[in-house]
PDB file of N, H, CA, C and O in Angstrom:
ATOM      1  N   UNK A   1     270.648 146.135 222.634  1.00  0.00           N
ATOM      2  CA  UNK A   1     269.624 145.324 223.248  1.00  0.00           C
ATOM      3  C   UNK A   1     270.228 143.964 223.575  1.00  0.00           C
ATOM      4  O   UNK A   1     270.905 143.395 222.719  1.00  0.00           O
ATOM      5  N   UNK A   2     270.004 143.378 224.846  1.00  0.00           N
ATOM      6  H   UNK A   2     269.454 143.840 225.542  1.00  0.00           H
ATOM      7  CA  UNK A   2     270.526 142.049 225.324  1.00  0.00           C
ATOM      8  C   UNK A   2     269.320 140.901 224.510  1.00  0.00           C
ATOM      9  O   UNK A   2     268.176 141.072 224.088  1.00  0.00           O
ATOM     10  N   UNK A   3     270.029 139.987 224.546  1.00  0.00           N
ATOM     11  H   UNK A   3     270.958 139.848 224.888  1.00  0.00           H
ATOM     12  CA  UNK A   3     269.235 138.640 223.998  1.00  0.00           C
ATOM     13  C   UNK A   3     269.037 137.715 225.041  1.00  0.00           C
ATOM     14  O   UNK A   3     269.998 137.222 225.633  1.00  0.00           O
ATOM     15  N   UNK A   4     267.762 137.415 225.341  1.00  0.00           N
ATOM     16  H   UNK A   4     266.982 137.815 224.860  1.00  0.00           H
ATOM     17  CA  UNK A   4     267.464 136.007 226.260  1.00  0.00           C
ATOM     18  C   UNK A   4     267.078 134.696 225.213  1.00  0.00           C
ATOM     19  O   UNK A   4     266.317 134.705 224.246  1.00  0.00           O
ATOM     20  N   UNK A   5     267.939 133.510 225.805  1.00  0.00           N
ATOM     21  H   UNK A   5     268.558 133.504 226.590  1.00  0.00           H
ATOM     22  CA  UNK A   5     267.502 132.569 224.827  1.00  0.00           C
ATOM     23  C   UNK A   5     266.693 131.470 225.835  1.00  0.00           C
ATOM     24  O   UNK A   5     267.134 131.026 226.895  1.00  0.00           O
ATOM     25  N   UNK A   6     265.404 131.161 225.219  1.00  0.00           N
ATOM     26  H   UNK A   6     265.046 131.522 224.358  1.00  0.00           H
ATOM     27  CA  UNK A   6     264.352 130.420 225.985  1.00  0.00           C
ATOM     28  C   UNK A   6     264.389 128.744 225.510  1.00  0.00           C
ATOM     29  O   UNK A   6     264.451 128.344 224.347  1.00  0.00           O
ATOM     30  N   UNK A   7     264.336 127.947 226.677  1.00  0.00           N
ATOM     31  H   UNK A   7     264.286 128.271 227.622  1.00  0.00           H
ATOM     32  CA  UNK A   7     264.819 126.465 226.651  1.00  0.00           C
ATOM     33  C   UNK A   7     263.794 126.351 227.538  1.00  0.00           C
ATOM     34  O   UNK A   7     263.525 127.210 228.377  1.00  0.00           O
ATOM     35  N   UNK A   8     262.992 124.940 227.331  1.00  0.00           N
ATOM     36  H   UNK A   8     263.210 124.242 226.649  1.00  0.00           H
ATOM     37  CA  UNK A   8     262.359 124.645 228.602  1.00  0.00           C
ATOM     38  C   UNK A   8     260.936 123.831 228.121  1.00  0.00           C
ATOM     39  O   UNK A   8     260.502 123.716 226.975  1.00  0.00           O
ATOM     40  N   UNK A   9     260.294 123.246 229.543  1.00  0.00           N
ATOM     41  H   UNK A   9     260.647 123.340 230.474  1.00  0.00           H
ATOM     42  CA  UNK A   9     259.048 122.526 229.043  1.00  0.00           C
ATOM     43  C   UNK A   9     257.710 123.950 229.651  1.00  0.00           C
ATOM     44  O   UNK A   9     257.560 124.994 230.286  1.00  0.00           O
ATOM     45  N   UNK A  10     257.002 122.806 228.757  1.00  0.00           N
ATOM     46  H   UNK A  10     257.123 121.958 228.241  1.00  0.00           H
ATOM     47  CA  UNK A  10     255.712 123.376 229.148  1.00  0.00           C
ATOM     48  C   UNK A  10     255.628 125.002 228.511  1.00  0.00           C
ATOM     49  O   UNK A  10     255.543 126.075 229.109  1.00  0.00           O
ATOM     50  N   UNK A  11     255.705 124.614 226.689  1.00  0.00           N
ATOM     51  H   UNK A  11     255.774 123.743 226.203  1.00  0.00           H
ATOM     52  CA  UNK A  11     255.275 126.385 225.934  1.00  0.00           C
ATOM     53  C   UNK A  11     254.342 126.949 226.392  1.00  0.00           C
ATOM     54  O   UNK A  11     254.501 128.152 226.601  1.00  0.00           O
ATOM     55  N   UNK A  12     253.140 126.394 226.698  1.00  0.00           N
ATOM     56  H   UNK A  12     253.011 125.417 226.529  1.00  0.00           H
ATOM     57  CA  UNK A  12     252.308 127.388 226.613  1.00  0.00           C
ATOM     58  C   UNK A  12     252.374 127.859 228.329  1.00  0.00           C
ATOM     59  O   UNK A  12     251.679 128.807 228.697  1.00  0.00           O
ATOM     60  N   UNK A  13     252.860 127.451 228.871  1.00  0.00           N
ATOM     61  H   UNK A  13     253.424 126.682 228.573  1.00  0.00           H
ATOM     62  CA  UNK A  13     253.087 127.983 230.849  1.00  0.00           C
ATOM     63  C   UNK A  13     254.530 128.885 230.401  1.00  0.00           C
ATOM     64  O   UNK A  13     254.718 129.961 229.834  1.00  0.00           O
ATOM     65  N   UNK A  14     255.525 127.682 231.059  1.00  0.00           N
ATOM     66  H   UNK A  14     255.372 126.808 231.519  1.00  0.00           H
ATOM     67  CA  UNK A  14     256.655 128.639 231.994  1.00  0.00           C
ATOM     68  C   UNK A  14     257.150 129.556 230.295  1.00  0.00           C
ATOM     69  O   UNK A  14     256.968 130.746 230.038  1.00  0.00           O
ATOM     70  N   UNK A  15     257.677 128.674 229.555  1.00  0.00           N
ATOM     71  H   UNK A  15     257.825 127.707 229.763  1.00  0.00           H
ATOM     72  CA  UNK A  15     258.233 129.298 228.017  1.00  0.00           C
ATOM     73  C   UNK A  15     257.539 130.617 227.674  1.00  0.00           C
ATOM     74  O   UNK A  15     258.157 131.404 226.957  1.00  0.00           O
ATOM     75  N   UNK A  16     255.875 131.056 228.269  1.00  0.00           N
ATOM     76  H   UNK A  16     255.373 130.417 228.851  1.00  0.00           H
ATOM     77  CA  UNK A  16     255.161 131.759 227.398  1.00  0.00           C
ATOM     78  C   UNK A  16     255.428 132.572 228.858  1.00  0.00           C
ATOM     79  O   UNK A  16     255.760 133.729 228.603  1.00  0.00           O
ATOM     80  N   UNK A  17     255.398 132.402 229.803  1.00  0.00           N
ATOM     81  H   UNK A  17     255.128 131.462 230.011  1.00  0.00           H
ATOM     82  CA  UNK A  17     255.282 133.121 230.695  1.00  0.00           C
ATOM     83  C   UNK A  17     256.873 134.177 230.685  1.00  0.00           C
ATOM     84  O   UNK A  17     256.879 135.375 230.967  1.00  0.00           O
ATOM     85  N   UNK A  18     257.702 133.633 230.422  1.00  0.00           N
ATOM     86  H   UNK A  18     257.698 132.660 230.193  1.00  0.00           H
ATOM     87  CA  UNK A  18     259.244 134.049 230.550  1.00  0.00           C
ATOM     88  C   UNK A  18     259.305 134.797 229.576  1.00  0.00           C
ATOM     89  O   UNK A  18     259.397 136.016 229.717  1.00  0.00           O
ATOM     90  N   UNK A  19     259.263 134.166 228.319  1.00  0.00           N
ATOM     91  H   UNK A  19     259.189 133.175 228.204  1.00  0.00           H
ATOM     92  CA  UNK A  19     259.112 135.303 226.967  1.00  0.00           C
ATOM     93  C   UNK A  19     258.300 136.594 227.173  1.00  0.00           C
ATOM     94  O   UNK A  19     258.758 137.648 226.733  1.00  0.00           O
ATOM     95  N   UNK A  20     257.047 136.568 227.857  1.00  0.00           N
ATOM     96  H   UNK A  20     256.675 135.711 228.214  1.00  0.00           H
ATOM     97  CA  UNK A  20     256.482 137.408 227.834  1.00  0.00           C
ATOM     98  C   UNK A  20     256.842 138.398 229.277  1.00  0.00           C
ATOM     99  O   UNK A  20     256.219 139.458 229.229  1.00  0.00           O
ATOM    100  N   UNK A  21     257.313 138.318 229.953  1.00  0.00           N
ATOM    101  H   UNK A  21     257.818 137.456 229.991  1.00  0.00           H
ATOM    102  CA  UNK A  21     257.897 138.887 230.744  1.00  0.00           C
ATOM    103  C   UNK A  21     259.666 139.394 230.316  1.00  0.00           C
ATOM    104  O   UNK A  21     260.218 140.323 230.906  1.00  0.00           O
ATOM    105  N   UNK A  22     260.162 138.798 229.503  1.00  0.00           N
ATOM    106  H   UNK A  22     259.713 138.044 229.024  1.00  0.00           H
ATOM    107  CA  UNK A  22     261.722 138.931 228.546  1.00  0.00           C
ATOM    108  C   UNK A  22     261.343 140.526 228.079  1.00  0.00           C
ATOM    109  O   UNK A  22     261.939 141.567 228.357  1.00  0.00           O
ATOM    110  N   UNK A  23     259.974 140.285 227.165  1.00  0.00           N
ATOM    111  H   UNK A  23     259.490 139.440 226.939  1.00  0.00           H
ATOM    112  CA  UNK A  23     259.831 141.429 226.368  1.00  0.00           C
ATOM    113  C   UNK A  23     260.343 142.779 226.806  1.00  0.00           C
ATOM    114  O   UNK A  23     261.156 143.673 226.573  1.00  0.00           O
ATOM    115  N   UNK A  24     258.628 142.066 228.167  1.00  0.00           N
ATOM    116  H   UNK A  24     257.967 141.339 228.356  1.00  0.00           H
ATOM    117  CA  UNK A  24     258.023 143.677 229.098  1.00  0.00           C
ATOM    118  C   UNK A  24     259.677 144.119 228.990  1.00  0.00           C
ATOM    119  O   UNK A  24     259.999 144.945 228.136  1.00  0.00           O
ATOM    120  N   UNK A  25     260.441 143.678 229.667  1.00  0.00           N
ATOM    121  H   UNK A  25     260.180 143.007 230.361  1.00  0.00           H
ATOM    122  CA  UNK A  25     261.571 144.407 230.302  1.00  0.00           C
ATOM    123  C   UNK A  25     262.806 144.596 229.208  1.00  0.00           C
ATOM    124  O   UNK A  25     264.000 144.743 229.469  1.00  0.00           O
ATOM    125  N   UNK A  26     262.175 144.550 227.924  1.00  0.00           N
ATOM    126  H   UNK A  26     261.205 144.431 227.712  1.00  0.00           H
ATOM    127  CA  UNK A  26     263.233 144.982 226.844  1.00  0.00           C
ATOM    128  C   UNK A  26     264.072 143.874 225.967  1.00  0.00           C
ATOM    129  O   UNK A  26     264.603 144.140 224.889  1.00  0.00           O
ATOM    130  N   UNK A  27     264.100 142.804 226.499  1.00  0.00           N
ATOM    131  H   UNK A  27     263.669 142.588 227.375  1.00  0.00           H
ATOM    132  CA  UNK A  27     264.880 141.878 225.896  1.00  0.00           C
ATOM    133  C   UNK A  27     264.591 141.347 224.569  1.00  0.00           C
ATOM    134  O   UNK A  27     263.462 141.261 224.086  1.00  0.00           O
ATOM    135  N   UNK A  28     265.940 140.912 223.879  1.00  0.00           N
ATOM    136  H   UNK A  28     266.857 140.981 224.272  1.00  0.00           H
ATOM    137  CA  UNK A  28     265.384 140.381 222.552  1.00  0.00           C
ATOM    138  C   UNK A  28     265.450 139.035 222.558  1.00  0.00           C
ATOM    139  O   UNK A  28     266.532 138.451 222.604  1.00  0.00           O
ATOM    140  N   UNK A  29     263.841 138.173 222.492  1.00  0.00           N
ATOM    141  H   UNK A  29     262.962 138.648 222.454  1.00  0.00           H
ATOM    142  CA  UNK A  29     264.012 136.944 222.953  1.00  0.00           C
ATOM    143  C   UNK A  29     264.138 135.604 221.434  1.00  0.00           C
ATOM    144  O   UNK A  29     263.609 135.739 220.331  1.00  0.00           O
ATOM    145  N   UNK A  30     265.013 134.395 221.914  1.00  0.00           N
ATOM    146  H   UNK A  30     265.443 134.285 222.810  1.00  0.00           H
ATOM    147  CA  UNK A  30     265.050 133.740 221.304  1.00  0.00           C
ATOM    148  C   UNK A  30     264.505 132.882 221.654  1.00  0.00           C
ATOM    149  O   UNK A  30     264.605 132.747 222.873  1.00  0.00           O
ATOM    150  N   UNK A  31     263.566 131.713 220.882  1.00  0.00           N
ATOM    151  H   UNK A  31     263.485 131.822 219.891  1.00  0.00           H
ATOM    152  CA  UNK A  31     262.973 130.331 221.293  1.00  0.00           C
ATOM    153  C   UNK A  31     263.048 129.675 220.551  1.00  0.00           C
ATOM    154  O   UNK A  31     262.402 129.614 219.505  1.00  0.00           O
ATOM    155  N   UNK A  32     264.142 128.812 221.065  1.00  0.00           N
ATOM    156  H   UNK A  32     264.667 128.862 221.915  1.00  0.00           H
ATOM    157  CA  UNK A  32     264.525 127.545 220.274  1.00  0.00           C
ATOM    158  C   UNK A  32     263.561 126.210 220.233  1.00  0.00           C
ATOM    159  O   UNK A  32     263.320 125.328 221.056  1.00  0.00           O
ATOM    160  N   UNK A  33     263.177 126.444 219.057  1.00  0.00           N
ATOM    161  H   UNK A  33     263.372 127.161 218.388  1.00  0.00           H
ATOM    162  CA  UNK A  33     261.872 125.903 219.259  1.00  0.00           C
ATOM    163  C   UNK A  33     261.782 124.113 218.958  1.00  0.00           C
ATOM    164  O   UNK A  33     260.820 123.382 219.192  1.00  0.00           O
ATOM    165  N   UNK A  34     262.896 123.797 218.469  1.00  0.00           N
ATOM    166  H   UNK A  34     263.678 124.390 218.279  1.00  0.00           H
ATOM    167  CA  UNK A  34     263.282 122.101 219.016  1.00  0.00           C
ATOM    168  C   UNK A  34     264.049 121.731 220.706  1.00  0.00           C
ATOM    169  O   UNK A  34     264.317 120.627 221.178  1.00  0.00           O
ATOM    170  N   UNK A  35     264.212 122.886 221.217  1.00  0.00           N
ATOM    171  H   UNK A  35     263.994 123.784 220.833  1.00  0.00           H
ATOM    172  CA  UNK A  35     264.361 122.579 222.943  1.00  0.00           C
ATOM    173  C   UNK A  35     263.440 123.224 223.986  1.00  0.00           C
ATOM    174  O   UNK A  35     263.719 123.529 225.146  1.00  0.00           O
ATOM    175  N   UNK A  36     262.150 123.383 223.250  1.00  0.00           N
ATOM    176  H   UNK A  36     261.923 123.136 222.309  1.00  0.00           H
ATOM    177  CA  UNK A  36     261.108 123.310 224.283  1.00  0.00           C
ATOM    178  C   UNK A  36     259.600 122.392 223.584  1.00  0.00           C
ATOM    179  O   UNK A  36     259.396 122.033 222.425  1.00  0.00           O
ATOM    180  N   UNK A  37     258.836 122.247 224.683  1.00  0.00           N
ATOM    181  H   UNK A  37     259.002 122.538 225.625  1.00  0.00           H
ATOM    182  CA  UNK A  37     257.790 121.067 224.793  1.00  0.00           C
ATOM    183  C   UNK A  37     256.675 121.577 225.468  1.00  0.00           C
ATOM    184  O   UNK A  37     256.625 122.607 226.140  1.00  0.00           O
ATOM    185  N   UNK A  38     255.688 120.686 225.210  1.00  0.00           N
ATOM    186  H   UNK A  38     255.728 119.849 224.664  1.00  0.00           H
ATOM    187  CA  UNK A  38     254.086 121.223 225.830  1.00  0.00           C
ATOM    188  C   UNK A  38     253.555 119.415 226.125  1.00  0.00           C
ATOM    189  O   UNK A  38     254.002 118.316 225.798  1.00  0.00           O
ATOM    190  N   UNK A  39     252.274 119.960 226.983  1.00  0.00           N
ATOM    191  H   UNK A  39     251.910 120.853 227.249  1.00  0.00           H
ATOM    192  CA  UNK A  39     251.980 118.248 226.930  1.00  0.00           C
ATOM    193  C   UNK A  39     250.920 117.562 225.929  1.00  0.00           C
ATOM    194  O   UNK A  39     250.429 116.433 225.931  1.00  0.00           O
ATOM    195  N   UNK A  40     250.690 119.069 224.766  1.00  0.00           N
ATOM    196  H   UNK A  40     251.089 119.986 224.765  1.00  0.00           H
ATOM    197  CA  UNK A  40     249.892 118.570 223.163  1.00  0.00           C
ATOM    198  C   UNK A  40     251.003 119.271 222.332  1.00  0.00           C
ATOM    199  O   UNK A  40     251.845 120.110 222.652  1.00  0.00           O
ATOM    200  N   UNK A  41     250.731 118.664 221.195  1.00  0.00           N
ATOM    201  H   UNK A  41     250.047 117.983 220.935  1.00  0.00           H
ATOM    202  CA  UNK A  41     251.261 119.375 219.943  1.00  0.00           C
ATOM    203  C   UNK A  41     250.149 120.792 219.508  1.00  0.00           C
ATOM    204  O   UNK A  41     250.372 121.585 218.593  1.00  0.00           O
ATOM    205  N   UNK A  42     249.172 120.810 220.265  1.00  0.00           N
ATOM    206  H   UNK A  42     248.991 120.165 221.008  1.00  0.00           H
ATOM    207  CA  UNK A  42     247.870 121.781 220.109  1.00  0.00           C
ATOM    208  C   UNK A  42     248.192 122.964 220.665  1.00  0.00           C
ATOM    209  O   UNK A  42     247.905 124.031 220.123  1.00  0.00           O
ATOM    210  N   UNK A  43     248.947 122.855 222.034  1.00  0.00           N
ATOM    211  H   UNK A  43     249.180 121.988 222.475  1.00  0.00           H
ATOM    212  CA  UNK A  43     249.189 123.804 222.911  1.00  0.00           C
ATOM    213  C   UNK A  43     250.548 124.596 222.377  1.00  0.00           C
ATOM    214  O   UNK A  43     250.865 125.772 222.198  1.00  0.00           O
ATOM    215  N   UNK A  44     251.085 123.481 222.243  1.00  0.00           N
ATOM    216  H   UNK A  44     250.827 122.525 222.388  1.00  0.00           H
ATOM    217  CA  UNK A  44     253.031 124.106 221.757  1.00  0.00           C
ATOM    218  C   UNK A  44     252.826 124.667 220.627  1.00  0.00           C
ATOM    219  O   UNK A  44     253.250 125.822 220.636  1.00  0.00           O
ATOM    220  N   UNK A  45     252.205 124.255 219.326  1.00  0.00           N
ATOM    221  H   UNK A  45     251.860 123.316 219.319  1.00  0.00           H
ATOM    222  CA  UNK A  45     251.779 125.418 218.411  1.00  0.00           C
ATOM    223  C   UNK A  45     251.292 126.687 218.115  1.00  0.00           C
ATOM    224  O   UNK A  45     251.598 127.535 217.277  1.00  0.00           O
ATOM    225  N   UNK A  46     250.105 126.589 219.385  1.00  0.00           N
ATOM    226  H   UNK A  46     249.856 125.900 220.066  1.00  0.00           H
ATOM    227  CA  UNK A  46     249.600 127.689 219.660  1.00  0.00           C
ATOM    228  C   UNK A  46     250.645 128.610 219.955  1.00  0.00           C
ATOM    229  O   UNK A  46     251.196 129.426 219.216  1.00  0.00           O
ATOM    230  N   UNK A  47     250.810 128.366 221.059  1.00  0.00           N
ATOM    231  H   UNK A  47     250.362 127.703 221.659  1.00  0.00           H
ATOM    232  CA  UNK A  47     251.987 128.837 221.823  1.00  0.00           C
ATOM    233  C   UNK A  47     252.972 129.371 221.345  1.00  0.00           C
ATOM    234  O   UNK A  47     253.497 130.154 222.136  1.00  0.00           O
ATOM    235  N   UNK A  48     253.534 129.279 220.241  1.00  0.00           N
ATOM    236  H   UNK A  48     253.108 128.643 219.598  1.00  0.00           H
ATOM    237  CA  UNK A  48     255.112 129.562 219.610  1.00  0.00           C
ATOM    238  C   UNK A  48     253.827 130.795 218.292  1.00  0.00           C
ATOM    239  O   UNK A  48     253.964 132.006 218.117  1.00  0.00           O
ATOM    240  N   UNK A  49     252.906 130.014 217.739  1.00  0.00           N
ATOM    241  H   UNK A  49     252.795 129.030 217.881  1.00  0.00           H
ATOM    242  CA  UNK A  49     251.875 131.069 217.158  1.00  0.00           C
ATOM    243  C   UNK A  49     252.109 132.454 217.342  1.00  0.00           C
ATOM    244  O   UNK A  49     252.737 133.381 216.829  1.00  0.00           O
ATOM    245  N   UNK A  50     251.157 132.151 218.520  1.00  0.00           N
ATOM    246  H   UNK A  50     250.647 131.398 218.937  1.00  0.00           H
ATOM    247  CA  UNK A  50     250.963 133.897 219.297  1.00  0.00           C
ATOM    248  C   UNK A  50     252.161 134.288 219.353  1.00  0.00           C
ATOM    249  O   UNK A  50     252.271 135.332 218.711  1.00  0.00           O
ATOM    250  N   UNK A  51     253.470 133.842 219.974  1.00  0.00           N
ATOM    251  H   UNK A  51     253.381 132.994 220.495  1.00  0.00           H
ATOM    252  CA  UNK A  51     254.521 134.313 219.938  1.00  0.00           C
ATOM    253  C   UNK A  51     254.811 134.747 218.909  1.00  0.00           C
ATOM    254  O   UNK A  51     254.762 135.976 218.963  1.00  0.00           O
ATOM    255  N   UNK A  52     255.232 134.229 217.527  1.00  0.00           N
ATOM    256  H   UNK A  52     255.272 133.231 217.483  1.00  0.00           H
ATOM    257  CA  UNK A  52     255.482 134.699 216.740  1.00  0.00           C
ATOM    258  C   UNK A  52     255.299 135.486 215.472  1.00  0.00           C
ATOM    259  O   UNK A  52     255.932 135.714 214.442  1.00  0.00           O
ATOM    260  N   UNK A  53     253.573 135.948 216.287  1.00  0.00           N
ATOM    261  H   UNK A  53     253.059 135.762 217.125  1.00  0.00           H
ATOM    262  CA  UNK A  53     252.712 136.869 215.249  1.00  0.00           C
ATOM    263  C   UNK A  53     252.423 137.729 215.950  1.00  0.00           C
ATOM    264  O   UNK A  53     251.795 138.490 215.214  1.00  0.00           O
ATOM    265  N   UNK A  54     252.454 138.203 217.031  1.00  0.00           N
ATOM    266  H   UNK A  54     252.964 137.585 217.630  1.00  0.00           H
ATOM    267  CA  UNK A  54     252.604 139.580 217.904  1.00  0.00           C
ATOM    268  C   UNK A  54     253.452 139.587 218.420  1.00  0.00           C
ATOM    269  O   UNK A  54     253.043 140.045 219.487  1.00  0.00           O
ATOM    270  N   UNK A  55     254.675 139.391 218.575  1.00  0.00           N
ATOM    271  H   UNK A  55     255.007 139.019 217.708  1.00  0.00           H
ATOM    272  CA  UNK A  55     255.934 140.042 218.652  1.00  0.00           C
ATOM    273  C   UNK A  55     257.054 139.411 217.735  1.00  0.00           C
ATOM    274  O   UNK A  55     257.610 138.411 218.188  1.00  0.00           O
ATOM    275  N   UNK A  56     257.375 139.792 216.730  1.00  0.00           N
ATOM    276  H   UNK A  56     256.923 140.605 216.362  1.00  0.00           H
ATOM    277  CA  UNK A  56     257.896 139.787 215.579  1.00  0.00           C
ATOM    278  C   UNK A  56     258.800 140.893 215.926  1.00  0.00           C
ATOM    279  O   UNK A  56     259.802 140.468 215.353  1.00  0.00           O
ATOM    280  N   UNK A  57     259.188 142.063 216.479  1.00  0.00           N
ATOM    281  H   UNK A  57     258.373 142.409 216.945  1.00  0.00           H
ATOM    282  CA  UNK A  57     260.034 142.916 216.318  1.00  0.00           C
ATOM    283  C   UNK A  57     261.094 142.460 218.084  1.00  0.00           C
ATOM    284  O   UNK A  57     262.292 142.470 218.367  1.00  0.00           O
ATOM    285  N   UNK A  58     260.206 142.223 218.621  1.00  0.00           N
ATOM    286  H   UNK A  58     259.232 142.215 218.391  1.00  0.00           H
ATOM    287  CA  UNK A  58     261.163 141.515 219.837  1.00  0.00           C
ATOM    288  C   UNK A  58     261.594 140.054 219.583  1.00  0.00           C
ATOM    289  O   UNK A  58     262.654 139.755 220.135  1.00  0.00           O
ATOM    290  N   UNK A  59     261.042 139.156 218.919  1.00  0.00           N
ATOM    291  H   UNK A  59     260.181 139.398 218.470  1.00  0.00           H
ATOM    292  CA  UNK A  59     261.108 137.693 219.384  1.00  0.00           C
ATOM    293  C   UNK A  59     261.477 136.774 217.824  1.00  0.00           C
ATOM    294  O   UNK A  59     261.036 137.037 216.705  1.00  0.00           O
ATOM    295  N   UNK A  60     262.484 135.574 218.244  1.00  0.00           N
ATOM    296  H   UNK A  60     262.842 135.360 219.153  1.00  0.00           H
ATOM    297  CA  UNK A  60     262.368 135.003 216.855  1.00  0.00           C
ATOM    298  C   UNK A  60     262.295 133.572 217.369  1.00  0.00           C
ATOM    299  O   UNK A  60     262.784 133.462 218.493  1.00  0.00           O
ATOM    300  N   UNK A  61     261.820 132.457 216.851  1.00  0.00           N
ATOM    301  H   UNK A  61     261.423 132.547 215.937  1.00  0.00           H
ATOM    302  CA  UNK A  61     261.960 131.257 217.183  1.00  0.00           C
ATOM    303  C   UNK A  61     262.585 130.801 216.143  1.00  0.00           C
ATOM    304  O   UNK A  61     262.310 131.210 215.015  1.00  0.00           O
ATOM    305  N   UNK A  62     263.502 129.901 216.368  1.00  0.00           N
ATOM    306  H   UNK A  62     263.725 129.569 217.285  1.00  0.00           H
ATOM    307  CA  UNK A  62     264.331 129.073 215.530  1.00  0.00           C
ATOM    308  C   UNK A  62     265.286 127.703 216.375  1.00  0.00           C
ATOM    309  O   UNK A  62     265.646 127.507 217.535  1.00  0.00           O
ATOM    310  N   UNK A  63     265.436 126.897 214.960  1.00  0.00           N
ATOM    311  H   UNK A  63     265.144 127.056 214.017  1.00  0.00           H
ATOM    312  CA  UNK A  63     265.370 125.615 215.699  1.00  0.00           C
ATOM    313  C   UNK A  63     267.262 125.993 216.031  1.00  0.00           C
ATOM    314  O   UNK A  63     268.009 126.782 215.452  1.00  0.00           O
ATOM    315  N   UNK A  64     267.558 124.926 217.331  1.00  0.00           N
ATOM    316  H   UNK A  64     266.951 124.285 217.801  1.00  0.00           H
ATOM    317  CA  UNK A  64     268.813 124.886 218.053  1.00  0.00           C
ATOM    318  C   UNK A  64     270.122 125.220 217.237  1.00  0.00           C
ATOM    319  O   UNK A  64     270.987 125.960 217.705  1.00  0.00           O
ATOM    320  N   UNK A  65     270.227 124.585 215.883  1.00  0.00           N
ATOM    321  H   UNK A  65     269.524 123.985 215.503  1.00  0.00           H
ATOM    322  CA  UNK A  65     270.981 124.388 214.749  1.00  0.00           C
ATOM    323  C   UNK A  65     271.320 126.092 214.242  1.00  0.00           C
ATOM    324  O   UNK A  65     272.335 126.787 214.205  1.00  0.00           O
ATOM    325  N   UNK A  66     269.971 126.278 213.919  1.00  0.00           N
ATOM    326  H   UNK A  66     269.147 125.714 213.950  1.00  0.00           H
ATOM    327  CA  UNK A  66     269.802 127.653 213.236  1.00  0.00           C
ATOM    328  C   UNK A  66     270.520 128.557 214.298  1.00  0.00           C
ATOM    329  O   UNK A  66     271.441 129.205 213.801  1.00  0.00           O
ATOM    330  N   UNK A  67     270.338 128.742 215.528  1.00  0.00           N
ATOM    331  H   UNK A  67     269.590 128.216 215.932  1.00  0.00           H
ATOM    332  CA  UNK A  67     270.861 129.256 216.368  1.00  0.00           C
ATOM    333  C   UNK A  67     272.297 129.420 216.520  1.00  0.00           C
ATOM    334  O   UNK A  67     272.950 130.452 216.673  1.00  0.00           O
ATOM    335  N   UNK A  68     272.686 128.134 216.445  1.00  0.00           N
ATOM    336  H   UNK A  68     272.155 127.296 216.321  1.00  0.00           H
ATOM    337  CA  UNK A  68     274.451 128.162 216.418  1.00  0.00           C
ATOM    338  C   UNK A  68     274.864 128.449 215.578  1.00  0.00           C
ATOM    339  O   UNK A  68     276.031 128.809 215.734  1.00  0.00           O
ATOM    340  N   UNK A  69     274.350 128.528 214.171  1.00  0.00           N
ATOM    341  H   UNK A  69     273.402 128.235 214.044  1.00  0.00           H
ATOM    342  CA  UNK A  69     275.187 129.256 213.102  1.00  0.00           C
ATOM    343  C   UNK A  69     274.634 130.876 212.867  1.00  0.00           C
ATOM    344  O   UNK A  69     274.964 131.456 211.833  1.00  0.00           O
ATOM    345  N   UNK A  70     273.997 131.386 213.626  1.00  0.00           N
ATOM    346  H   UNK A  70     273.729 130.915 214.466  1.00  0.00           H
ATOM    347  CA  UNK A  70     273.358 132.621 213.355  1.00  0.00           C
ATOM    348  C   UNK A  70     274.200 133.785 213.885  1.00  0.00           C
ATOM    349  O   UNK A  70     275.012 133.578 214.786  1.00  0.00           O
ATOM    350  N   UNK A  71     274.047 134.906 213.397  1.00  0.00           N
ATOM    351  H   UNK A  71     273.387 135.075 212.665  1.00  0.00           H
ATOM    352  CA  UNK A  71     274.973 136.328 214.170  1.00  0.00           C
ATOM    353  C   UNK A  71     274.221 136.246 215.661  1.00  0.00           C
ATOM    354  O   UNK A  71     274.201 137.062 216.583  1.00  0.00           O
ATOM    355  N   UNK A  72     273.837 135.416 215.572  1.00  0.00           N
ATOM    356  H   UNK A  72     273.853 134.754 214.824  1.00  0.00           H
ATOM    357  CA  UNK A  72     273.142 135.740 217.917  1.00  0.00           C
ATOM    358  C   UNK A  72     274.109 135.482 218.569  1.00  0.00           C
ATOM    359  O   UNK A  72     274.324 136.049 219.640  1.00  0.00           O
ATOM    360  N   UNK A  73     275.049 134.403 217.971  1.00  0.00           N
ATOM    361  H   UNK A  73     274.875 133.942 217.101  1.00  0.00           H
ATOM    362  CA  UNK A  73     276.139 134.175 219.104  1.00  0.00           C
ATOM    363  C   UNK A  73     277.511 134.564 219.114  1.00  0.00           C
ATOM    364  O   UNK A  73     278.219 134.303 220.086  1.00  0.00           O
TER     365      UNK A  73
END
């Protein structure tokens, strides 16, 4: 399985929109979740939320750090 890693503004739009389209098409997605942004802390929570309580077997969020020392790269 390929890995997409997700960077970007606006979680609950383009970030939620990409991840969730990553899935559909198989990918195992990463969201680094100190290099993306929303324009509340209400929305970006949500947002990474849902992500990470219905898709748990496709998706992991973790902060930038965690990333570079992890077997992903």
């Amino acid at each position: 399985m390929e890995t997409l890693v997700i960077t970007g503004g606006e979680t609950d739009v383009s970030v939620l929109a990409t991840a969730l389209g990553a899935i559909d098409l198989g990918y195992r997605v990463v969201i680094l979740t100190d290099a993306v942004c929303s324009g509340t802390d209400e929305t970006y929570d949500a947002s990474l939320k849902l992500l990470e309580s219905r898709f748990t077997a496709q998706m992991d969020a973790m902060s930038t750090e965690a990333f570079l020392s992890s077997t992903f790269t």
